[in-house]
ChimeraX commands (.cxc) that place a marker at each C-alpha (Angstrom):
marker #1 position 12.77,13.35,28.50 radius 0.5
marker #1 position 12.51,10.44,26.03 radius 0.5
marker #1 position 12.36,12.15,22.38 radius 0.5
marker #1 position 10.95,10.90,19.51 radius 0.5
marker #1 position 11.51,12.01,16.14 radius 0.5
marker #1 position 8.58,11.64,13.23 radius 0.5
marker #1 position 8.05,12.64,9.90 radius 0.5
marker #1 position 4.86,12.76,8.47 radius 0.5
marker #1 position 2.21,14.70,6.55 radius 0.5
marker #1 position -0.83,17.49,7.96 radius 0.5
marker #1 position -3.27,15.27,6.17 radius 0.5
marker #1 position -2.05,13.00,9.26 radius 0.5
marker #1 position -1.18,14.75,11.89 radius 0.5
marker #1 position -4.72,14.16,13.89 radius 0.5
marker #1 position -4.09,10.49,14.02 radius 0.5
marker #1 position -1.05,10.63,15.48 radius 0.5
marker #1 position -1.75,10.42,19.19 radius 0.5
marker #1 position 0.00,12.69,21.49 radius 0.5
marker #1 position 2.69,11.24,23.16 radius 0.5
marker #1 position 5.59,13.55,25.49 radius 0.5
marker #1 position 8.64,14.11,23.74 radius 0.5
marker #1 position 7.52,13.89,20.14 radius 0.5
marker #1 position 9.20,16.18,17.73 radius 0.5
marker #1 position 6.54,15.69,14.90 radius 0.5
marker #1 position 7.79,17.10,11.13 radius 0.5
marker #1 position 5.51,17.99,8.43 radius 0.5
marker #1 position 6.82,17.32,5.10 radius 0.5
marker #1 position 3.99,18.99,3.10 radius 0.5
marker #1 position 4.09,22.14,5.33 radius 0.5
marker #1 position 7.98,22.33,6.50 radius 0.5
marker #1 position 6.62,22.86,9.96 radius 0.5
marker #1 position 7.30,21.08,13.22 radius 0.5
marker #1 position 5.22,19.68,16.64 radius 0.5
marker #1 position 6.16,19.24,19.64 radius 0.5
marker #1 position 4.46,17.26,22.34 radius 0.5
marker #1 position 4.42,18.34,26.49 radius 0.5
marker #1 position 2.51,17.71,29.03 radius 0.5
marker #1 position -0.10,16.18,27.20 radius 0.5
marker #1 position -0.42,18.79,24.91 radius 0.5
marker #1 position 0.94,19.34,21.22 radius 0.5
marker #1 position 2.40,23.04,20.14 radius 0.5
marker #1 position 4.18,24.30,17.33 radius 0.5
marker #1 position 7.74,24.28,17.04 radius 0.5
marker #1 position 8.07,27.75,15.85 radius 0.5
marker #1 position 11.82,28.20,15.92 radius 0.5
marker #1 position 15.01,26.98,16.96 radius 0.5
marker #1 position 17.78,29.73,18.73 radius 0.5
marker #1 position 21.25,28.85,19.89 radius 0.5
marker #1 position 21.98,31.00,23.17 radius 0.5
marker #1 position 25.22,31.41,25.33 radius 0.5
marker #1 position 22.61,30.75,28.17 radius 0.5
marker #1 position 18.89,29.47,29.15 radius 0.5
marker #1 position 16.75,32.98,28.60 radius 0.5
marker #1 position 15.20,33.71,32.30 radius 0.5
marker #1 position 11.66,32.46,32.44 radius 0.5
marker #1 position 9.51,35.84,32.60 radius 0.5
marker #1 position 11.11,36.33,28.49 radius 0.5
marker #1 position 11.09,32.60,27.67 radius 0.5
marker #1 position 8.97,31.83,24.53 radius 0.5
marker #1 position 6.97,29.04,24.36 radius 0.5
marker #1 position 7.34,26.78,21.15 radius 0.5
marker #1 position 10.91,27.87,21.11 radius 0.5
marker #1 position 13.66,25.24,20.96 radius 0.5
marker #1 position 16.94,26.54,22.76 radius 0.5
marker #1 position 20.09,25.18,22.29 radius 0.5
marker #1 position 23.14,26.49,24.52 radius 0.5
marker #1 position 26.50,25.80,23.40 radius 0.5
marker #1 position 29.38,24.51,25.48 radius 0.5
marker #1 position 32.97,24.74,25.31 radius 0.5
marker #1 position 33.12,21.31,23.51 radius 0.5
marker #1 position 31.30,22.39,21.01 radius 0.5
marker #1 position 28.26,20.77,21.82 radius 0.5
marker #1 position 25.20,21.90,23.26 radius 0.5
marker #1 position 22.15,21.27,25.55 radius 0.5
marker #1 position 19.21,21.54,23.99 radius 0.5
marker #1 position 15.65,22.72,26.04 radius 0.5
marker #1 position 12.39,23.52,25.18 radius 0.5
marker #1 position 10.47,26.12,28.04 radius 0.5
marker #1 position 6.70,24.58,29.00 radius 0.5
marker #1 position 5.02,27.40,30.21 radius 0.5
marker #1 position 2.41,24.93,32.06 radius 0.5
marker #1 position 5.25,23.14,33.76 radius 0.5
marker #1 position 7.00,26.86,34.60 radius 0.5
marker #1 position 9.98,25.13,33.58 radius 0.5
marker #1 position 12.78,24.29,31.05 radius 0.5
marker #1 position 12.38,20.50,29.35 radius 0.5
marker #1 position 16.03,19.47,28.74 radius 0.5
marker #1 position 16.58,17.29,25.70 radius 0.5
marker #1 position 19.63,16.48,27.65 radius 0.5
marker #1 position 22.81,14.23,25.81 radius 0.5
marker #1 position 22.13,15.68,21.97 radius 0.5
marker #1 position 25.25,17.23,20.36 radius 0.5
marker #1 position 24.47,19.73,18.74 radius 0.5
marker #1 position 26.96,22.99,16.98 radius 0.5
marker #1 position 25.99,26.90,16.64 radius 0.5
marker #1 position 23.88,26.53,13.57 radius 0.5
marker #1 position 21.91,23.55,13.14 radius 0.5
marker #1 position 21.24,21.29,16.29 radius 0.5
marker #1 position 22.09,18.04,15.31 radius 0.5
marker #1 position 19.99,14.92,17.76 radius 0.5
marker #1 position 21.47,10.95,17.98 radius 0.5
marker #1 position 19.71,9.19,19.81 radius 0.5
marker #1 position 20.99,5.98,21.78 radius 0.5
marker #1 position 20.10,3.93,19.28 radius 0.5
marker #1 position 21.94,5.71,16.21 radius 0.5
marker #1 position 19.17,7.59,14.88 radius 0.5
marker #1 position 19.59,10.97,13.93 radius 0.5
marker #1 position 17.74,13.97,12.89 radius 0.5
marker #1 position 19.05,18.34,12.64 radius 0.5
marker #1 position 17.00,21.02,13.29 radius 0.5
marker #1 position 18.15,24.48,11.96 radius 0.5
marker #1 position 17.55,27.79,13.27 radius 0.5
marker #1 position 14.04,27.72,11.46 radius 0.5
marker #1 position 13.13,24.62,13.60 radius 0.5
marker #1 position 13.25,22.56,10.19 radius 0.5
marker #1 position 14.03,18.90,10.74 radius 0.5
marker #1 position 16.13,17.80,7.73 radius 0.5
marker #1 position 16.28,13.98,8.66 radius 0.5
marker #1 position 14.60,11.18,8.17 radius 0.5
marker #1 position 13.44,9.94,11.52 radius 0.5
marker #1 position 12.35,6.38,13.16 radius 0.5
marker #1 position 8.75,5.48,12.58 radius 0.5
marker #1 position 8.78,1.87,13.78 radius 0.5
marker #1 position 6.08,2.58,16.54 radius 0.5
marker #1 position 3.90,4.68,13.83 radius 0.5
marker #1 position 0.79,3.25,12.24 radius 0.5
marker #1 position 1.28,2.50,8.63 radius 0.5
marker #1 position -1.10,5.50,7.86 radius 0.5
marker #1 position 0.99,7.72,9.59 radius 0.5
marker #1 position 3.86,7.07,7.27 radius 0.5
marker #1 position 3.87,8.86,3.91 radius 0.5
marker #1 position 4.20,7.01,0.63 radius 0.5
marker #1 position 5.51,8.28,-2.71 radius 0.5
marker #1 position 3.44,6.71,-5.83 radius 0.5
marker #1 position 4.90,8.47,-8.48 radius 0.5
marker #1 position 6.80,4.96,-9.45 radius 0.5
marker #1 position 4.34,2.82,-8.94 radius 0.5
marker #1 position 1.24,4.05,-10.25 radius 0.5
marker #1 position -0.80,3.80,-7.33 radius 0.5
marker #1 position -3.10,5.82,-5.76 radius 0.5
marker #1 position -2.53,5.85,-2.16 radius 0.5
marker #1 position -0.17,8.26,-0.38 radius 0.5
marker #1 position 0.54,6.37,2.63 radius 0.5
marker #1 position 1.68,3.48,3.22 radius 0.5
marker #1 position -1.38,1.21,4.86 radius 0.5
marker #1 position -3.60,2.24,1.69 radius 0.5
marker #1 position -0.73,1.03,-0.65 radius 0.5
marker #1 position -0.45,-2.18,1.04 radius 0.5
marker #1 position -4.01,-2.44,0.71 radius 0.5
marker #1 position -4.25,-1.48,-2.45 radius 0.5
marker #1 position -1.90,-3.86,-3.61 radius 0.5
marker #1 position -3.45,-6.48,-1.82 radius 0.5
marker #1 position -7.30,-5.41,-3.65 radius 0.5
marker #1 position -4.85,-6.09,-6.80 radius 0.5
marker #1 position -3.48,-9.50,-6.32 radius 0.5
marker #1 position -7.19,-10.63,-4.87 radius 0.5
marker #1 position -8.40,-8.69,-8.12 radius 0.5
marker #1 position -5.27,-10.60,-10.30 radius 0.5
marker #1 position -6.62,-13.85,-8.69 radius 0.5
marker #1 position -10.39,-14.09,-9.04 radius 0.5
marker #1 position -9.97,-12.86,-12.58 radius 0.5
marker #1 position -7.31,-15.76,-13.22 radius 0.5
marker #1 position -9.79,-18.22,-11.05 radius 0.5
marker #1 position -12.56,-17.39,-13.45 radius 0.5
marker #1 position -10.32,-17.55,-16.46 radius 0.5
marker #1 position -9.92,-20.89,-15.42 radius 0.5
marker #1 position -13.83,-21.54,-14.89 radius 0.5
marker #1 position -14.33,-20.65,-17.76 radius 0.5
marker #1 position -11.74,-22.27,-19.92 radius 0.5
marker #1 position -12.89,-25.84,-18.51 radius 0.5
marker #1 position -16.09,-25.06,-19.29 radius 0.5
marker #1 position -15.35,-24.09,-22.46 radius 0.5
marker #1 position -13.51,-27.31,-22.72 radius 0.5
marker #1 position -16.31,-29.22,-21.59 radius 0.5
marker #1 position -18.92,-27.92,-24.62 radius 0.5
marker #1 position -15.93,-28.88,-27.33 radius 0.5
marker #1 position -16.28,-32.06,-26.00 radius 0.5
marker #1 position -20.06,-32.24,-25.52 radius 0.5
marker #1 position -19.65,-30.54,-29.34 radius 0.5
marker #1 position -17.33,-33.56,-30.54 radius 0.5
marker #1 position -19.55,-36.53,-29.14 radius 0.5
marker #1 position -22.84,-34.89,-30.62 radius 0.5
marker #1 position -20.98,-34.74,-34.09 radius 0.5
marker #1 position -19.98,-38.42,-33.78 radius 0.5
marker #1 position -23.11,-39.54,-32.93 radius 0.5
marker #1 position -24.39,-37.60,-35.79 radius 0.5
marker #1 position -22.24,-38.97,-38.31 radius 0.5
marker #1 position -23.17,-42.75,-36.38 radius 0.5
marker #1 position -26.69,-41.97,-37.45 radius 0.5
marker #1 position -26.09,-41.06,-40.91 radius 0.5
marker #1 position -23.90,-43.80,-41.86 radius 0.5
marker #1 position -26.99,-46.22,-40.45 radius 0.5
marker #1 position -28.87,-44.07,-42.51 radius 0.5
marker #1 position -27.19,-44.49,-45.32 radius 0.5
marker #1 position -27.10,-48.58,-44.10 radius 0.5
marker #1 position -31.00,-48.84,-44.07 radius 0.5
marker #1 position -31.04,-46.58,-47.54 radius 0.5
marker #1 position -28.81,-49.16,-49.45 radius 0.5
marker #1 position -30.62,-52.58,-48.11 radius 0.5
marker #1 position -34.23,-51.01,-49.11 radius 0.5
marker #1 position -32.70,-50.47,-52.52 radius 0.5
marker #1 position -31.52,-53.82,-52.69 radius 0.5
marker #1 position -35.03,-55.40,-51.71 radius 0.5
marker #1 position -36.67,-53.27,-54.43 radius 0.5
marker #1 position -34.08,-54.32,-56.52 radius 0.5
marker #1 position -35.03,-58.19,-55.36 radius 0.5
marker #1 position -38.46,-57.66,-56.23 radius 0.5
marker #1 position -38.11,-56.29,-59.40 radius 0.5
marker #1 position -36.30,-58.96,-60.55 radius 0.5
marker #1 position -38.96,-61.27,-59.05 radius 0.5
marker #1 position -42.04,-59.18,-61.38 radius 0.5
marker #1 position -39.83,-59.27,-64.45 radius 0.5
marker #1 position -39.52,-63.31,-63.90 radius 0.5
marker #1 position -43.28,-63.90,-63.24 radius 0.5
marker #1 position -44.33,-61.67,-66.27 radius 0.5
marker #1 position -41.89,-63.85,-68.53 radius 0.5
marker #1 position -43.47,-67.15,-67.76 radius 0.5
marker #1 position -46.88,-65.97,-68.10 radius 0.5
marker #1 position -46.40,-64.88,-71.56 radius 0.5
marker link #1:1,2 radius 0.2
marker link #1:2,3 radius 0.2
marker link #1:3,4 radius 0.2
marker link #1:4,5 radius 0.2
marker link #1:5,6 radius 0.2
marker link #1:6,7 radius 0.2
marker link #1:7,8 radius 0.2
marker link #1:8,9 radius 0.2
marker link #1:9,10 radius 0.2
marker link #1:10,11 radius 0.2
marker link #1:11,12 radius 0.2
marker link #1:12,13 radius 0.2
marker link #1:13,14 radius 0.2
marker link #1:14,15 radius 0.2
marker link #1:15,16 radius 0.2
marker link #1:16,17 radius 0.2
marker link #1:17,18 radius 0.2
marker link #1:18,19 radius 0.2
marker link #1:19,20 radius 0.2
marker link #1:20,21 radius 0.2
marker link #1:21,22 radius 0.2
marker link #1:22,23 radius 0.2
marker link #1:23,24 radius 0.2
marker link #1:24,25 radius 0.2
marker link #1:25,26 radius 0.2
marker link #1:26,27 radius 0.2
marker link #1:27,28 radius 0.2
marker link #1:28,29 radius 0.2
marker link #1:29,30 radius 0.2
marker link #1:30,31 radius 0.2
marker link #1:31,32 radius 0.2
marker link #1:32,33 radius 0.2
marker link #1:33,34 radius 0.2
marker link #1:34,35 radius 0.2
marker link #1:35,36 radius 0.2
marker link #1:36,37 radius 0.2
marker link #1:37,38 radius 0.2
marker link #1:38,39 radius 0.2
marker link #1:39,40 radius 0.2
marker link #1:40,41 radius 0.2
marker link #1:41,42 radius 0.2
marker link #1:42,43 radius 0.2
marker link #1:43,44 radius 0.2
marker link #1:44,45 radius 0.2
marker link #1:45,46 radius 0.2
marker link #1:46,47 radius 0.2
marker link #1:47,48 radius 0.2
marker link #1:48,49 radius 0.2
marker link #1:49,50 radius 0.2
marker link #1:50,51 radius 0.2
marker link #1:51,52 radius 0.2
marker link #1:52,53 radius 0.2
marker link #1:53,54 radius 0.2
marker link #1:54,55 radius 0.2
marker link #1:55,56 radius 0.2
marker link #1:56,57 radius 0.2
marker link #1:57,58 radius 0.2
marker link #1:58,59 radius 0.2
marker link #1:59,60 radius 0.2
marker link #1:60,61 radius 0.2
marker link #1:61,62 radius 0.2
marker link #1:62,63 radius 0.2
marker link #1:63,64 radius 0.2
marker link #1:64,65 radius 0.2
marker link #1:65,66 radius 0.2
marker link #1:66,67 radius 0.2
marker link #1:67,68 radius 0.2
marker link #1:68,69 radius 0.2
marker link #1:69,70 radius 0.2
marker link #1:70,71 radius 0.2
marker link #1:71,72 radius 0.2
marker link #1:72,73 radius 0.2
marker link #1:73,74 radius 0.2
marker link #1:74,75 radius 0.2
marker link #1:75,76 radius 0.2
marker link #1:76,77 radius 0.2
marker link #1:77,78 radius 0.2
marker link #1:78,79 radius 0.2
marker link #1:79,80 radius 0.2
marker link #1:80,81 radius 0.2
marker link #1:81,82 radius 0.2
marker link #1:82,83 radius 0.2
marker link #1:83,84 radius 0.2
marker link #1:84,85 radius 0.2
marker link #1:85,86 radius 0.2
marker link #1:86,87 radius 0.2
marker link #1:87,88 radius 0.2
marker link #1:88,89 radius 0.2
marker link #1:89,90 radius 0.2
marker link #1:90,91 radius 0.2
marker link #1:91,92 radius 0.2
marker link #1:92,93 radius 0.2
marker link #1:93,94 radius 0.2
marker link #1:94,95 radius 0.2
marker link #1:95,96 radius 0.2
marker link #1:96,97 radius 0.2
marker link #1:97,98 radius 0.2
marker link #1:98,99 radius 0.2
marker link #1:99,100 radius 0.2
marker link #1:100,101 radius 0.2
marker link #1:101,102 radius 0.2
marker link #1:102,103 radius 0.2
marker link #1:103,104 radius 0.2
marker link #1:104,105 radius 0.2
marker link #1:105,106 radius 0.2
marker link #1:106,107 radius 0.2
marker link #1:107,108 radius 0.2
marker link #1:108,109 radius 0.2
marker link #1:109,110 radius 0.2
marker link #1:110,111 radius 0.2
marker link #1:111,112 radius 0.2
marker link #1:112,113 radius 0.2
marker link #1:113,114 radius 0.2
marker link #1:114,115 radius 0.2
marker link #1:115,116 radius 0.2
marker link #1:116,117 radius 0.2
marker link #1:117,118 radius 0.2
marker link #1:118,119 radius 0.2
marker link #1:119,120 radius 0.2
marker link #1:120,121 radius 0.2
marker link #1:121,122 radius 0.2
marker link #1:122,123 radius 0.2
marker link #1:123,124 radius 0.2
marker link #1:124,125 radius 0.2
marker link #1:125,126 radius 0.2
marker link #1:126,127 radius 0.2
marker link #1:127,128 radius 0.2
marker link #1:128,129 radius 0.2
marker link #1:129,130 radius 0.2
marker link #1:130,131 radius 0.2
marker link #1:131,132 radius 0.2
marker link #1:132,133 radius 0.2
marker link #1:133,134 radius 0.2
marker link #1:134,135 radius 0.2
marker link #1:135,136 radius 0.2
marker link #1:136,137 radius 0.2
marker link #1:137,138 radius 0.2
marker link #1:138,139 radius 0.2
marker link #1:139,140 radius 0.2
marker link #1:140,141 radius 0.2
marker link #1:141,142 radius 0.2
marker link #1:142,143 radius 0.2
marker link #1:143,144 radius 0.2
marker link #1:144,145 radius 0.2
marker link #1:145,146 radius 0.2
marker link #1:146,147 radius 0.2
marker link #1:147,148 radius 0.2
marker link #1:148,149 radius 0.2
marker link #1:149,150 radius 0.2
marker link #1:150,151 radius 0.2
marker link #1:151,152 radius 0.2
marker link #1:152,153 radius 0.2
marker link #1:153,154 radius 0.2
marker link #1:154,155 radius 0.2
marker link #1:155,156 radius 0.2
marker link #1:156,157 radius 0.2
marker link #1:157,158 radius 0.2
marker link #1:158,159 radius 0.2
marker link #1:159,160 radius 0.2
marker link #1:160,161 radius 0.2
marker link #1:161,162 radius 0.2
marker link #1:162,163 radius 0.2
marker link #1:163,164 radius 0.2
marker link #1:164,165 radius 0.2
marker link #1:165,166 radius 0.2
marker link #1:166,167 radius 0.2
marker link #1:167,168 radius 0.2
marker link #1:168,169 radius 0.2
marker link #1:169,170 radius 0.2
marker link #1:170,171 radius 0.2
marker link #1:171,172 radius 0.2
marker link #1:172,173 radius 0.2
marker link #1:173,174 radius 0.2
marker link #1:174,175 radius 0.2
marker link #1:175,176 radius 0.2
marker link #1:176,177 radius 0.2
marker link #1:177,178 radius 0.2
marker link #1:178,179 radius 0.2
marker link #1:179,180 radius 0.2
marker link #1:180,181 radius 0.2
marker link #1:181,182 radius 0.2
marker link #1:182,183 radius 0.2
marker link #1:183,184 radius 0.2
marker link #1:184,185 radius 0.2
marker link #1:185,186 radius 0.2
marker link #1:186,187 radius 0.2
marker link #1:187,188 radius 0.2
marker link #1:188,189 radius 0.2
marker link #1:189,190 radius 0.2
marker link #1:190,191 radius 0.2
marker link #1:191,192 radius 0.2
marker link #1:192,193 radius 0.2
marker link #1:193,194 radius 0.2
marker link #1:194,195 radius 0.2
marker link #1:195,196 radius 0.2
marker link #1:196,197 radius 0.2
marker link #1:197,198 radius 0.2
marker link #1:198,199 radius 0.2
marker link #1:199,200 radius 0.2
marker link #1:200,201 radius 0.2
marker link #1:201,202 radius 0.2
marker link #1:202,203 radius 0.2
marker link #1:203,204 radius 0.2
marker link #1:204,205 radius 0.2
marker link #1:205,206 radius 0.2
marker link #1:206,207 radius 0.2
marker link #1:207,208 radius 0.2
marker link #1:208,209 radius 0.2
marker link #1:209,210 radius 0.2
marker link #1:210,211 radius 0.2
marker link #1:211,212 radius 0.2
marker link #1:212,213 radius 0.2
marker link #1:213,214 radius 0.2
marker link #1:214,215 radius 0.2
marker link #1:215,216 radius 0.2
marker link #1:216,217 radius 0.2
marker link #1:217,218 radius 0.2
marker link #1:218,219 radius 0.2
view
């Protein structure tokens, strides 16, 4: 049987589907899944036998590892709807904790307890099926598809608040300079003011000088 080995939280457990040969650890809980014949159990306990217990005392849930004279071990769960021993065939494993590589280099030990110690592969799990620690970061999520998207509801935050800084600086720019044309046409006004003011001072000034000439030759 192909095994699996994941690591993930109860809070996710349901949306993992079931999939044969899935050893399933729950961080939050310390307990462990296994999945047979379509079905997922718990993993109550791990016991390392001189031999395969006959079938009418076999204990479902119950992870048996017998040792060889190498030291290693073979390694078999009992299905009681198959009426038959699963080997997890070509794990080493040693009298007290059964230690699982896979082809691939991954590894993973199970003690007697049935505790999985190791940190598993999860490339084939959904990002919500993979636990994420915020303590660090500050974020709220506590897996790792809502911390991806809550980063992402950041930046998109980060960046309409910076596109609207923006909006609004040009406007802002674009009443200073509304502000500095109506000043100059203000002060364009006032100094023709000020023009107009003068040159009807200097006609009244013309005309009284007129009156003060015709009043001299009359008397």
């Amino acid at each position: 049987m192909d095994v699996r080995f994941i690591s993930t939280t109860s809070s996710k457990l349901s949306q993992l589907a079931v999939s044969n040969g899935q050893l399933i650890y729950l961080a939050d809980l310390d307990a462990s899944y296994y999945d047979m014949a379509g079905q997922r159990r718990p993993l109550s306990s791990m016991r390392v036998v001189s031999s395969l217990p006959s079938t009418s005392v076999a204990q479902e849930g119950v992870l048996y590892a017998v040792i060889n004279n190498d030291g290693h071990a073979d390694a078999s769960i009992w299905s009681a709807s198959m009426s038959r021993y699963v080997p997890l065939s070509g794990y080493a494993a040693t009298a007290t904790t059964l230690g699982l590589v896979k082809p691939d280099g991954t590894t993973i030990t199970i003690d007697a307890n049935g505790t999985i110690s190791c940190h598993p592969e999860v490339t084939s799990l959904p990002a919500s099926s993979i636990t994420y620690d915020n303590t660090s970061s500050g974020l709220t999520a506590d897996d790792a598809q809502d911390a991806i998207d809550e980063v992402l509801g950041v930046a998109n935050t980060a960046s309409s608040t910076a596109s609207q800084a923006a909006s609004d600086a040009s406007a802002a720019q674009a009443t200073a300079s509304q502000a500095a044309s109506d000043a100059s046409a203000a002060q364009t006004a006032a100094s023709q003011a000020q023009q107009a003011v003068a040159a009807l001072e200097a006609r009244l000034q013309a005309v009284e000088a007129v009156a003060a000439i015709a009043l001299t030759t009359e008397g």
